[in-house]
C-alpha positions as semicolon CSV with decimal commas, in nm:
position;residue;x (nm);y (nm);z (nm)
1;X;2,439;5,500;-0,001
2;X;2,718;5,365;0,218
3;X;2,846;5,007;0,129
4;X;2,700;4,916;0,467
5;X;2,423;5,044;0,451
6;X;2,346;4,849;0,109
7;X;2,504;4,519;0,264
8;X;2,243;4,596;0,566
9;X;1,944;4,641;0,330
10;X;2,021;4,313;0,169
11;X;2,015;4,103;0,428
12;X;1,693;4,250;0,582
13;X;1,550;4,170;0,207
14;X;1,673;3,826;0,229
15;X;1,574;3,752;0,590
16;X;1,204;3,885;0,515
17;X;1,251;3,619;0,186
18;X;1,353;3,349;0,436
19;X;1,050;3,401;0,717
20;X;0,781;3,433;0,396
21;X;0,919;3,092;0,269
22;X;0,935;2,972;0,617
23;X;0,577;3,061;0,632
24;X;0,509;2,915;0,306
25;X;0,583;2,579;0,416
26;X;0,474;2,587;0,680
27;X;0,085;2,695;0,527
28;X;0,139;2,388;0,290
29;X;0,212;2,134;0,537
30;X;-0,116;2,291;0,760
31;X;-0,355;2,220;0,487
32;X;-0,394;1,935;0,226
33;X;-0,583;2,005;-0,072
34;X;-0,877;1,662;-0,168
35;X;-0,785;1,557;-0,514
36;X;-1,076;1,459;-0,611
37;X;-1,300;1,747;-0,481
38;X;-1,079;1,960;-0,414
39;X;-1,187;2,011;-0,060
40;X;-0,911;2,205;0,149
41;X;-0,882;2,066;0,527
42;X;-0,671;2,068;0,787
43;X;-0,430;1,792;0,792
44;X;-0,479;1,701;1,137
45;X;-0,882;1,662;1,035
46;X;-0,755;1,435;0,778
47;X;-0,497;1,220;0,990
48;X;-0,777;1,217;1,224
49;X;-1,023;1,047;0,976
50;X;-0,809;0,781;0,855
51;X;-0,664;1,035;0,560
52;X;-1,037;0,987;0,420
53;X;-1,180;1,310;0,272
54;X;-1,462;1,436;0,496
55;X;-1,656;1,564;0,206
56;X;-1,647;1,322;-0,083
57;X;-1,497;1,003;0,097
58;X;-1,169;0,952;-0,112
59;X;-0,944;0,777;0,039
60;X;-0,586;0,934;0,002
61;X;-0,264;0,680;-0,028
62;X;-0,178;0,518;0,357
63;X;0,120;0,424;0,423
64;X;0,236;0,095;0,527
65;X;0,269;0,197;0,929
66;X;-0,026;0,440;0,886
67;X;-0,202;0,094;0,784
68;X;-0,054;-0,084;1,138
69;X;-0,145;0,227;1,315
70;X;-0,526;0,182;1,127
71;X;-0,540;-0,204;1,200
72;X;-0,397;-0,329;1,483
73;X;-0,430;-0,334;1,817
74;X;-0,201;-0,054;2,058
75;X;0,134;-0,244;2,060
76;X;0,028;-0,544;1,912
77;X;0,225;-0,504;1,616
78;X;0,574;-0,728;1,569
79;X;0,767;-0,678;1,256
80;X;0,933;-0,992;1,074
81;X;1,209;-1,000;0,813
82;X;1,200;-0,610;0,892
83;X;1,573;-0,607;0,688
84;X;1,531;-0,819;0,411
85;X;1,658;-0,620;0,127
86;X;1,671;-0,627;-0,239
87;X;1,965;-0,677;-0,445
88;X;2,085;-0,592;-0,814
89;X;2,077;-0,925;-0,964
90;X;2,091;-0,813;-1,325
91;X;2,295;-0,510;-1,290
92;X;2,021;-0,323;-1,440
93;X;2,025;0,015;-1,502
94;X;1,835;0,318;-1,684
95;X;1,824;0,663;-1,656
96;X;1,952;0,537;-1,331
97;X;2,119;0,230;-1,184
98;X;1,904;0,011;-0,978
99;X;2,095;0,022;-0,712
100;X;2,106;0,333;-0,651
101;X;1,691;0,383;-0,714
102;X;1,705;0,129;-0,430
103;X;1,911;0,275;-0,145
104;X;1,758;0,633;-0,254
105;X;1,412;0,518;-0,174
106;X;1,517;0,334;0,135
107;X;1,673;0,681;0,278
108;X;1,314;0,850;0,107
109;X;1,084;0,591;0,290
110;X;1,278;0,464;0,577
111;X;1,135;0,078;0,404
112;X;1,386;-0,246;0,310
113;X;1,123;-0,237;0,051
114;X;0,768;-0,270;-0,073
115;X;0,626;-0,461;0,261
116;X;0,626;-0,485;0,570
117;X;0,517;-0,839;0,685
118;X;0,505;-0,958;1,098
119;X;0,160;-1,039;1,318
120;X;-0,070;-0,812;1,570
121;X;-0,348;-0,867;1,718
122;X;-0,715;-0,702;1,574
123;X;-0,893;-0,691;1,888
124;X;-0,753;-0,965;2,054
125;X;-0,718;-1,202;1,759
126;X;-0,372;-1,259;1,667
127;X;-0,347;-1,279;1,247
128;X;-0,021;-1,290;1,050
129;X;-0,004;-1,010;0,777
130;X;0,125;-0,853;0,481
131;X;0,113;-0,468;0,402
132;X;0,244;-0,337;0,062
133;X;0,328;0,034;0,043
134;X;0,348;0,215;-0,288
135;X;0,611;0,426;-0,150
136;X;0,868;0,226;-0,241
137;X;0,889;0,207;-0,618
138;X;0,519;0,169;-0,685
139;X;0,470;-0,125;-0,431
140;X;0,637;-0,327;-0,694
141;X;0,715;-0,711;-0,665
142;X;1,077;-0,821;-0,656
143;X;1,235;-1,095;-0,518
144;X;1,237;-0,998;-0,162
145;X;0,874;-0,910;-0,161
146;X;0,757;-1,238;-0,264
147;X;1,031;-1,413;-0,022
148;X;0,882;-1,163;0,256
149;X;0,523;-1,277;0,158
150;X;0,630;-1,622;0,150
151;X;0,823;-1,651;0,471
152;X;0,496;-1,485;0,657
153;X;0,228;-1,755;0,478
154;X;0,419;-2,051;0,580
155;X;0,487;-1,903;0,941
156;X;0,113;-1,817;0,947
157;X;0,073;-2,210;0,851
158;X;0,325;-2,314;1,093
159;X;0,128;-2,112;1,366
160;X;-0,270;-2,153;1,247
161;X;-0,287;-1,800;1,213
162;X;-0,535;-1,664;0,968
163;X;-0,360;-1,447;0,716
164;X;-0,427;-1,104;0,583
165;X;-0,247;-0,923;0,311
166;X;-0,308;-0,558;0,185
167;X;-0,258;-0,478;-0,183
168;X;-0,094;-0,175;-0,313
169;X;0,129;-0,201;-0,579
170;X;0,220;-0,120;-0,972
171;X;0,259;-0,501;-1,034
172;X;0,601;-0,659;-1,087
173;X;0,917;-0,494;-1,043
174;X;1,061;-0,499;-1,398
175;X;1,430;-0,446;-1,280
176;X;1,462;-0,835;-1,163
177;X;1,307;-0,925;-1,481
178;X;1,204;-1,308;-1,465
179;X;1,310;-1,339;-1,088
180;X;1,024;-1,044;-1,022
181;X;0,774;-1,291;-1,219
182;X;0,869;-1,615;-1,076
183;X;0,714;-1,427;-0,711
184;X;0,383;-1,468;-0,870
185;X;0,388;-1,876;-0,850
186;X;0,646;-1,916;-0,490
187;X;0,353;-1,678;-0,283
188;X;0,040;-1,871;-0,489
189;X;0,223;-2,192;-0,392
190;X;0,259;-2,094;-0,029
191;X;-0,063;-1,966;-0,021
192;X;-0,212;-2,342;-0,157
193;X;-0,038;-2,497;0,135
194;X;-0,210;-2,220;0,442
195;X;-0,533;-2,325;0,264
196;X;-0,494;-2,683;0,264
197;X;-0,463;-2,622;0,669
198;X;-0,772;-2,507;0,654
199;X;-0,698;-2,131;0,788
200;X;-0,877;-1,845;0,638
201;X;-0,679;-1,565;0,383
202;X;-0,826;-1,231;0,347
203;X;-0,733;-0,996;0,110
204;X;-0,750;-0,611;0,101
205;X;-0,694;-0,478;-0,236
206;X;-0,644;-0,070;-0,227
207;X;-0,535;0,172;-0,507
208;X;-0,383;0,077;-0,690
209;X;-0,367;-0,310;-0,724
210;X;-0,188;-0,408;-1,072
211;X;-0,013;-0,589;-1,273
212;X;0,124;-0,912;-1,120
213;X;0,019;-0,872;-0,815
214;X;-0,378;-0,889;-0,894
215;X;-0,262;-1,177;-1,095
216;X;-0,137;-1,342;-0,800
217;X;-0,253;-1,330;-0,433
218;X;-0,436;-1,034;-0,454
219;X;-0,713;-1,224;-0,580
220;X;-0,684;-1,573;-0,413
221;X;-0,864;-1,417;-0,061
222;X;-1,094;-1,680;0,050
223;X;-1,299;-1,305;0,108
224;X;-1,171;-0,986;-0,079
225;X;-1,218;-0,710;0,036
226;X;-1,156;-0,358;-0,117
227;X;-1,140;0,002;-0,015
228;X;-1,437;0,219;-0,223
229;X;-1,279;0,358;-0,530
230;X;-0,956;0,167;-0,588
231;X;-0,803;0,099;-0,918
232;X;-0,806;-0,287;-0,938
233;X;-0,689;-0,404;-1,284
234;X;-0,409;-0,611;-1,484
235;X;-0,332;-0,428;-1,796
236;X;-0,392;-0,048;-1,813
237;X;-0,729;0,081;-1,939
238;X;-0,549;0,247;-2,263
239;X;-0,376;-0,074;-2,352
240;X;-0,730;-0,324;-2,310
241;X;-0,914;0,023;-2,506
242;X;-0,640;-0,024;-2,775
243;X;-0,672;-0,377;-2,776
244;X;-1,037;-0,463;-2,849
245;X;-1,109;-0,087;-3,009
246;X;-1,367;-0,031;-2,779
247;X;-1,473;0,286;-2,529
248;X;-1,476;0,197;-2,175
249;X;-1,685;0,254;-1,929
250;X;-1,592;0,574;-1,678
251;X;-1,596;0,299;-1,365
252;X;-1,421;0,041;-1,552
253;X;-1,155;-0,101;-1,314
254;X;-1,250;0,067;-0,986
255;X;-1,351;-0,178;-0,688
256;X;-1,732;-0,024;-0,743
257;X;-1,776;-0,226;-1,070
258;X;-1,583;-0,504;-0,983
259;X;-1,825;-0,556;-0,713
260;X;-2,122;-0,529;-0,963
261;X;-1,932;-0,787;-1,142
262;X;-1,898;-1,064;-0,894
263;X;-1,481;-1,069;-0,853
264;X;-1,446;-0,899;-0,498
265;X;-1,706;-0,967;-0,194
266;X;-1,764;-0,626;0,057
267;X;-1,623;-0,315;-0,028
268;X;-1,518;-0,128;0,285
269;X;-1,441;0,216;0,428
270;X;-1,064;0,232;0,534
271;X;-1,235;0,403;0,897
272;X;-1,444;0,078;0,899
273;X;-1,182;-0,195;0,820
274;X;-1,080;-0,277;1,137
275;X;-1,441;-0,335;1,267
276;X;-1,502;-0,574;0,994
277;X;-1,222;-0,783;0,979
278;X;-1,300;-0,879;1,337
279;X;-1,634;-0,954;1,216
280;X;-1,470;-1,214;1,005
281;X;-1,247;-1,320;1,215
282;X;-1,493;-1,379;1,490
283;X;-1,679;-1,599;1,236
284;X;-1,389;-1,817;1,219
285;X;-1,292;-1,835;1,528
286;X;-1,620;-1,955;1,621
287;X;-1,622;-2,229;1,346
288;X;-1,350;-2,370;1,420
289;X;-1,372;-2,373;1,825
């Protein structure tokens, strides 16, 4: 065989490579496999239904703007603080420096960081609210989350808006150390002051909601509200299991039994969220007018 002839061979071989791979991809992206029943839709099914599993009702991870998309009204939606970004206080590093973890999950996410915070309107009622997205390094709280979270309570105050946040996060961002901690007391302050106004604060805690955070203003809601099956803890089940030296239950820690138990109020279907919080809202408004 001719040495074009052989050249010629190879690149038909790598071209037919290419368009399987190509075709690949493009199968993978078409269909998204339920992780907890292992159901196997098509994605646009599954974008359609509020990326809730047809079959078994788990509710895959939403992003922050999926959230705004889910919540608000068409066009209602104004960002604030959109570039408030996080720093490198400590110089920390691991594996990795912090700074670069940082700008590589800004590129990865197109997020300043782990909220988004501004005001829309949920048919026709105009709230101020937070949205955490685990995107960005586990929803974690640094510095500028709790300054984002704290800037949006007291404008909320400022304005008599009522206030919702959404929970999702791995608790406290240990890279800012104590200045990640001292968040927990600055948004609990600021959220002391919007109650003292008397204006309602409703909380949505999805999976998961950790750590600092559910110490914090994930559970100060004057209402909390939770999507079905979200991890909702503090410590990790192994460490509390290692701890008192005792067998969980299988539930332990999902928003099913902490509804049994009395620490969060409705548990709600993400497709369903919307319709309620007006509900509350309404109830409010009408209290108040």
């Amino acid at each position: 065989m001719s040495l074009s002839k052989w050249l010629a061979k190879k690149r038909n071989v790598l071209s037919d490579f290419n368009i399987k791979n190509i075709h690949s991809i493009a199968e993978k992206n078409l269909w998204v496999k339920c992780n907890q029943c292992g159901f196997l839709m098509y994605h646009k099914i599954l974008d359609s239904n509020y990326k809730i599993c047809p079959k078994c009702n788990y509710h895959f991870p939403a992003s922050s703007d999926e959230r705004i998309k889910h919540l608000f009204d068409v066009n209602s939606w104004t960002s604030s603080d959109y570039n408030l970004s996080s720093t490198d206080p400590l110089g920390f590093s691991d594996r990795k420096l912090y700074s670069e973890r940082l700008l590589d999950t800004k590129i990865k996410t197109g997020l300043s960081d782990a909220v988004q915070t501004g005001s829309g309107s949920i048919f026709g009622i105009k709230v101020a609210c937070g949205i955490m997205d685990f995107r960005f390094m586990g929803g974690s709280m640094g510095s500028v989350v709790g300054e984002k979270l704290t800037r949006l309570i007291e404008k909320a105050t400022f304005s008599n808006l009522p206030l919702i946040i959404l929970c999702a996060s791995g608790g406290a961002r240990m890279q800012e150390g104590m200045l990640s901690l001292m968040q927990m007391a600055k948004v609990s302050s600021a959220l002391y002051r919007h109650n003292k106004s008397n204006l309602p604060y409703f909380t949505i805690l999805t999976s998961p909601t950790t750590g600092g955070v559910t110490a914090s203003f994930a559970m100060l809601g004057d209402i909390i509200l939770a999507e079905p099956g979200a991890v909702i803890a503090f410590a990790g089940r192994r460490v509390i299991e290692q701890t008192i030296k005792e067998q969980l239950p299988d539930n332990f820690q999902t928003s099913e039994y902490l509804f049994e138990h009395g620490f969060i109020d409705i548990i709600v279907s993400r497709n369903k969220l919307r319709e309620q919080l007006h509900k509350l809202l309404s109830l409010y408004c009408n209290a108040i007018y």
